[in-house]
Structures are given as C-alpha cells and as structure tokens.
N, C-alpha and C positions, 0 to 999 in steps of 0.2 A: 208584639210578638218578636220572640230573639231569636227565632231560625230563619236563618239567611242560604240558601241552598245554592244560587245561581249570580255570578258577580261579575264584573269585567274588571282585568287590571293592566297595567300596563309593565314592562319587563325590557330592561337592557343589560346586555353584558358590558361590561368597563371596555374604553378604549386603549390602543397601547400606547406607551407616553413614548415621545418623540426620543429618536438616536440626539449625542451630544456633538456639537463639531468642536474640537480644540486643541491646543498643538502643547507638545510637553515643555514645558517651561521649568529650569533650573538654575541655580549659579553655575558657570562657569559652559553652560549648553546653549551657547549659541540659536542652535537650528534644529530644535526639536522635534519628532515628526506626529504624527496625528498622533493623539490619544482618546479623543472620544470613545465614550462608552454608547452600548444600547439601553433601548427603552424595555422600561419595566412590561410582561403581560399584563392584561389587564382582568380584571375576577371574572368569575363565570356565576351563572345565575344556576339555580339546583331548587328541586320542588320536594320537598321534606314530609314525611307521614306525620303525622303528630297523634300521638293516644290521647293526651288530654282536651279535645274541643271534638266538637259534634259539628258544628256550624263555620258558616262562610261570615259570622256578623262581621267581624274583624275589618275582612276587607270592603267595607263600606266607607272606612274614616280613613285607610290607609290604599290608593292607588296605584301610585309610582314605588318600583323597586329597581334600582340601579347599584350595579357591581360598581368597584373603585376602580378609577383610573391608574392602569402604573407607572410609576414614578418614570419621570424624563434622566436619558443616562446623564453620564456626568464622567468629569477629566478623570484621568489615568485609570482608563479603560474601565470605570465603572459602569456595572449594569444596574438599571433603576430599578427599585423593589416592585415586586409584583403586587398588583391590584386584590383586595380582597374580595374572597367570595360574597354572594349574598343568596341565602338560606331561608329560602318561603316553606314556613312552617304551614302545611294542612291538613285538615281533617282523613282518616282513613274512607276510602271510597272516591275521594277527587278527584276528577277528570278533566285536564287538560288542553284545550281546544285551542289551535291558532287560528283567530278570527277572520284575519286574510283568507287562509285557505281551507279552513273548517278541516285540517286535520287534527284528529288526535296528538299530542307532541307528547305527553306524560300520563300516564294512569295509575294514580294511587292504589292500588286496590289492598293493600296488606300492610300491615305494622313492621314500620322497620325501614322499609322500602323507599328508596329516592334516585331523584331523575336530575342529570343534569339534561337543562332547556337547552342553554348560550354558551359558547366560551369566551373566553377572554381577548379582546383580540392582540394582535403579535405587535410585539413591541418592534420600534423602527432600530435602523443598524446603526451607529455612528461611524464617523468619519474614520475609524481606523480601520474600517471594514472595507473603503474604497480606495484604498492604498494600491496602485501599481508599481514597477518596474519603472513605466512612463510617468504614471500620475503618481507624485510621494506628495504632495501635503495635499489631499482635496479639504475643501472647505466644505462638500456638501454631505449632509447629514437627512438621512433619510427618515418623513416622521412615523408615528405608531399609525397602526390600523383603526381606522373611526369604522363603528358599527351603528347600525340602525335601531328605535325603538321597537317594543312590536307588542300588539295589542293582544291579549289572550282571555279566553272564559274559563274560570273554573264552575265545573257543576259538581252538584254533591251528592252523590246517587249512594243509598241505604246498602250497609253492606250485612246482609243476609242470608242465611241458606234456605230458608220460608218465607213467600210474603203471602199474605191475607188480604184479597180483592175481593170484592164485593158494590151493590148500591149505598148510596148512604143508611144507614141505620138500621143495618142488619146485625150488628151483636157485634161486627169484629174488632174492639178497646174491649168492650166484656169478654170478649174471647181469651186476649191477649191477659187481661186482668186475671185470669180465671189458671192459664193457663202457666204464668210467668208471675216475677214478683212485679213487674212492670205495672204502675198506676196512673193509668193513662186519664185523660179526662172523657167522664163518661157523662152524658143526657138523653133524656128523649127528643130530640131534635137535630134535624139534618144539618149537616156538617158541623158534628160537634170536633170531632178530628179533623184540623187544621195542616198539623203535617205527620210525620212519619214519627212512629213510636217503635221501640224494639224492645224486643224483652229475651232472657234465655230460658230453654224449656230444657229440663235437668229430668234426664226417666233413666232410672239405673247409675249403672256408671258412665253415662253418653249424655251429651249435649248438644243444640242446634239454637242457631238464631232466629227466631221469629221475629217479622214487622209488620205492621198494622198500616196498611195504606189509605188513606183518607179517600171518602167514596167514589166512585167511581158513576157520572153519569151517561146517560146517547151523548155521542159526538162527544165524548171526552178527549179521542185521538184528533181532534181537530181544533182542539183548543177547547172547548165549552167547558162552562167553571173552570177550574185549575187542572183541567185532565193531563194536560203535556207534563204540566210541574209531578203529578203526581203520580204518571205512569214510567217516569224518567226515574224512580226511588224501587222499580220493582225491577231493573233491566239484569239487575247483576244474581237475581236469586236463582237458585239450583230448582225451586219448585213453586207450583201456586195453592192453595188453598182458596176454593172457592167457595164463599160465604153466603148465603141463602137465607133468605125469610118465609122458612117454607109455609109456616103459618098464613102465610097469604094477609096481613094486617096490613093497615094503608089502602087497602082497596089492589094489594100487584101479587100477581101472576109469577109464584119463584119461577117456572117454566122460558117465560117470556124476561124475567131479571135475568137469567141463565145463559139465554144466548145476544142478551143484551149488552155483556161483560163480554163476552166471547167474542163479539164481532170487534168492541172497543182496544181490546189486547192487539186481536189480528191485523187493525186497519193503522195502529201506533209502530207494530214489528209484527211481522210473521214467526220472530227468532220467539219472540213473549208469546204469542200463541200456541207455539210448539214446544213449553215447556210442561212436562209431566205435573197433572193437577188431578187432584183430591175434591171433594164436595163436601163443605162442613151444612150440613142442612139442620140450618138452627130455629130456636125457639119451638124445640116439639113438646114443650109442657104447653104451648095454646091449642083451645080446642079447634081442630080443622087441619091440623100438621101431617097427623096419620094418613088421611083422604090423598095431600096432596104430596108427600113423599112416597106414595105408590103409582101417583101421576108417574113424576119424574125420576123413579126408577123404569117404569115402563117408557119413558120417551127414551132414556139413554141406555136403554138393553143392547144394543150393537154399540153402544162404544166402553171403550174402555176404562171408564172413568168411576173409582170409585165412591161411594155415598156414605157417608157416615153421619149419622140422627142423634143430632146433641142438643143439649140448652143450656146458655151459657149464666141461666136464671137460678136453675134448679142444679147445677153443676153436674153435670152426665152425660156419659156418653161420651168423654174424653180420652179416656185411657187407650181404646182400639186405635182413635184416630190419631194421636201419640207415636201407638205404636208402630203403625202404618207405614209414618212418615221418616220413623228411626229406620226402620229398615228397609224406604225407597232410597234415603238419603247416600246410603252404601254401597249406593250402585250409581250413581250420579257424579261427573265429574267436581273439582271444586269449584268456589266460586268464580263466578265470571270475571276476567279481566281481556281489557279491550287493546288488541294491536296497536304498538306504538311506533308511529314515523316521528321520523325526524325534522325538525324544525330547519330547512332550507336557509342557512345565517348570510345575511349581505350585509354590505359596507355601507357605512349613509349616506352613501353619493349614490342615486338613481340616474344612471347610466342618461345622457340624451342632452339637446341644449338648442336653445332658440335665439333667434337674434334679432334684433327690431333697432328701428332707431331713435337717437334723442332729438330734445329741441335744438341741440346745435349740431347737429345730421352727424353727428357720430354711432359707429355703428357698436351697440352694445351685446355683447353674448352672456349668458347667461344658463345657469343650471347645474344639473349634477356632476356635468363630466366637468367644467369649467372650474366649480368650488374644488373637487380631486386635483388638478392639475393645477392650481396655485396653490394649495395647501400643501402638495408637494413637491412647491420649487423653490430653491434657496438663488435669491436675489444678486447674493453677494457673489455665487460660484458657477467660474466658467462653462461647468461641465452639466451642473444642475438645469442652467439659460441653454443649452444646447438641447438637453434634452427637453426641457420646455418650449422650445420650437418645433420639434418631431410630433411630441406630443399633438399639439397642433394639427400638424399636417396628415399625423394616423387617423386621429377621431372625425375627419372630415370638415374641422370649423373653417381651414385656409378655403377648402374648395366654396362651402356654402356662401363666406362672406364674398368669394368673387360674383357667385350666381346672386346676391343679394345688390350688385354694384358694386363692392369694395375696388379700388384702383390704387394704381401707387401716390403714394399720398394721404388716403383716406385716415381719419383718428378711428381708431379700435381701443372698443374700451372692456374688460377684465375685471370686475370686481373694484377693486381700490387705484388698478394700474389699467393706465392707458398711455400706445402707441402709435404709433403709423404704419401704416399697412404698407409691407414691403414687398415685389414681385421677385 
C-alpha cells in the first residue's frame, strides 16, 4: 500500500559561516588595517504545497533535510554568499507538528501555500568590524551562528468539504462511486477501504469535495483498528454525512451503529462532533429498511439532523441529498485550517555544563556552554582570551570548579585545551 499519511523527519536551518580575520595587504602598504569580511546567512528551511502527490510515501526513503551553510567571509571586506534555501515539497492538507513541543509550526491547508519553519542563522562579523580608535588591527573574528536540528511530524489529513463516516460496510465507496467519478475499491467485506478516497460531486454549476473515510469501529477514538489514523482524515471537513445500514443486514441495529459513530467522533474531538451532519440511510431497496427508517426518524424527531433514504445499489434517492448538502455548504465557513505557532529557533549549544574528574585528577568541564565558548574564542587574539576568561566567570564554571576543589595550581581541562587553575 502507497499511502503514507503520517512520517517523522528531521529539519535544520544552515549555520552562519564564520567572519574572516585578515589585514589588507599591498605593495608599497606597509600597515594595513583589518579587512576581514562577514559570514555568509545561512538558508532557511520552508514547507511547500505540492498539487501533484497525495502521499507522505516520499518521506519514508528521505529523512534528513538541511539548509546550506553560508559561505565563511573573506579579505577585502568580502561578505560570504549566503546559504541556500531548502524547500520541502508536500501534499495539500499537511500538518506540521514539532515533536518536542507538539505544536503546530505549519499547516498546509491550500494550493499555493508555504511556511517558512527555520531561518538561517547570522552569519559572524569579521575583523574589520572590531576595529576601534584604541583597537586598530584586532585579530579576532567573530564565528557564524550554529543552530540546532529538530525533529518534526508531518500528518496528512484529507482535504474536503464532505466526509462520509459510517461502520465498516455500510455502502460509503458505493456511495462515493455512485455519486463522483471516483473508483474506489469496492467488496462485500469489512474494511475493504484502507484509506481515504476523494471524489468531486459536480450538481449544476457547483462543486464539493467528498471523502470516503474507512470504517469507523467502538473505541475507534482510542485507537481500536486504525481509528485515530482514520478519524485524523475527517478533522479539516466543513460537514459529515453519516452512513447507515438501515437494512439492519449483519445482524446490527442502524439505531445503535448511530450513536455508535456519534459517541466515536465525540470522544476523538468535540470540535468533529459538532460539525453539521446529514444521515445518508442506505440500502433501502432491502426488505426491512422501511420498518427501521421509521424507527430512526422517530428516535431523532428532537434533533435536528436530517435523513435521507437512498441506495447506493439501485442508485436513488441521491439528488435531494445532493442538494441538501450544496446548500448547507453556503453557509458553512471554509475549510479548516489549524492555528500556526511558531517554532521557538535555538542555537546547538544547550545552555549548562558539568564537571567531573580524570584519571590524572584533572578537572574536566564539559557541555553546551563549554562547546559555545571555545567555538567562539580565537586563540591567537588578546581581546578574544579576555573575553574568554569573563566568559568563564559569567557562566559560573570559575565559581563551580572552586566548589568542586579547584585551587591554584589545579589542570583544567576544555575540550582540546587545558590549563591551570588561576585564583
């Protein structure tokens, strides 16, 4: 089966590429002063509609999407080209979810339509940027901004202004068949519909989209069979049609299938239960239909839900409920689309940092603030090692390493560098 509806992938914006440090160099110039360029931005990530594909299959073979790095500057005041975007093509209706904090971050809901996720992050300053009065040549070169990966779920929810819910094998593919040029797979046997079919219903000069949602059983909203996948395809429709075997065939109670869906909708969203629905009360060419669609207009006499007595066998009884639906639809906002937050962008250094010691009792620190604060300190320059010491004493690693035992003298060790612990 080639429909893929629900996928995890993973999503980074490009980093900025580092500022350049370097001093202008000519014949006859002596003393040339900084010319370092900055760093390129780096691309931003964007979530694209795509009209041609229906499906998530794609992102099965393909996981990782990363934006380009931009380019590191360079002498005489060049700036480094910026990072190229990267443009996730998907299906109309995709819904965008960050897995961290189960927000929303993009909702595809229409043709055309695109989200940027990530941006790119800021490219570093070079050295001609730190140029004072006091300070004329510094050597340090500030580098680009490193961003984080980040996990996110696309789902793929049917984009329709009718959906057709019912138990398994009440007519609604023969409905759909009947009703649209859509040729859905039809049988006598429960869950012959797998996943979500669409068709368009054309009466006049007006049009609507219908979808066929794959049956619905008890504790569907709780997961039982594929309920969640398949209640998750109905969330975006403007209306329900609710499909009936009022024949009463299989030995079931259309009455008791009735509010068997009703409670399933309710207990999934209350927002799906209170959407305006219809009763397509089928198979009335079996003998016994007429008895028990007099039942079930007399159970639903106080509500206000209408009935309509079709067969999707004998083909009748479709035109009213047709028309019904053209002209509840006209009063009905458009389709649903779901408020979009913004995705909270951090730098890939997770703030914090711990310190333990080695076999030769040197004291090691480690972590996110640690990798930030060497990555951006330039070795060579006075001003860079100054501020590399502050650093230090802001983030609290001077103070810890005392409370840890550090004294004058002790080895401190940094990543690749290590020194002596000075009071």
């Amino acid at each position: 089966m080639n429909f893929v509806d629900k996928v995890h992938i993973f999503i980074k914006a490009g980093d900025g590429g580092d500022g350049c440090s370097s001093f202008h160099r000519e014949k006859y110039v002596t003393h040339g002063g900084p010319d370092g360029g900055d760093g390129g931005t780096g691309g931003s990530v964007w979530f694209v509609a795509d009209d041609n594909t229906g499906t998530l299959l794609d992102f099965r073979f393909s996981k990782h999407f990363r934006a380009e790095r931009g380019e590191n500057g360079r002498a005489r005041m060049q700036t480094g080209k910026n990072g190229a975007d990267v443009r996730i093509k998907v299906p109309v209706g995709t819904r965008v979810r960050d897995v961290e904090t189960g927000r929303i971050i993009a909702d595809i809901s229409e043709p055309g339509y695109e989200k940027c996720v990530l941006r790119g992050g800021r490219g570093g300053k070079g050295n001609a940027r730190f140029a004072t009065p006091t300070k004329q040549a510094p050597k340090y070169a500030s580098p680009g901004q490193k961003l984080r990966e980040y996990e996110v779920e696309l789902e793929l929810l049917t984009v329709a202004d009718v959906g057709l819910v019912g138990l398994p094998n009440v007519g609604k593919s023969t409905i759909l068949s009947v009703v649209t040029s859509a040729r859905p797979k039809i049988a006598n046997y429960h869950f012959t519909t797998l996943t979500p079919n669409l068709g368009v219903v054309k009466r006049y000069d007006k049009s609507f989209v219908l979808a066929d949602i794959p049956g619905l059983i008890e504790g569907a909203a709780e997961g039982a069979g594929l309920g969640r996948a398949f209640l998750r395809h109905i969330e975006r429709t403007r209306m329900l049609v609710h499909v009936l075997d009022i024949s009463g065939s299989e030995d079931r109670d259309p009455i008791e299938d009735y509010y068997t869906i009703r409670s399933e909708l309710y207990d999934y969203s209350p927002a799906l239960h209170a959407l305006p629905q219809f009763i397509a009360a089928n198979k009335m060419d079996i003998p016994g239909a007429e008895e028990n669609l007099e039942r079930l207009r007399a159970e639903l006499a106080d509500e206000d839900i209408p009935v309509f007595p079709v067969s999707a066998a004998t083909v009748s009884g479709f035109e009213p409920l047709m028309d019904a639906i053209l002209q509840k639809l006209e009063t009905l906002p458009k389709t649903r689309a779901f408020e979009e937050e913004e995705l909270i962008q951090e730098a890939r250094y997770e703030k914090g940092f711990e310190i333990s010691r080695d076999e030769d009792g040197a004291f090691v620190v480690t972590g996110g603030t640690v990798d930030y604060i060497l990555d951006t300190t330039n070795s060579e320059d006075e001003v860079s090692m100054r501020r590399f010491q502050q650093l230090l004493v802001k983030e609290g690693i001077v103070d810890a390493l005392r409370e840890k035992g550090a004294v004058e003298g002790s080895a401190i060790r940094l990543g690749e560098w290590e020194f002596d612990f000075v009071e």
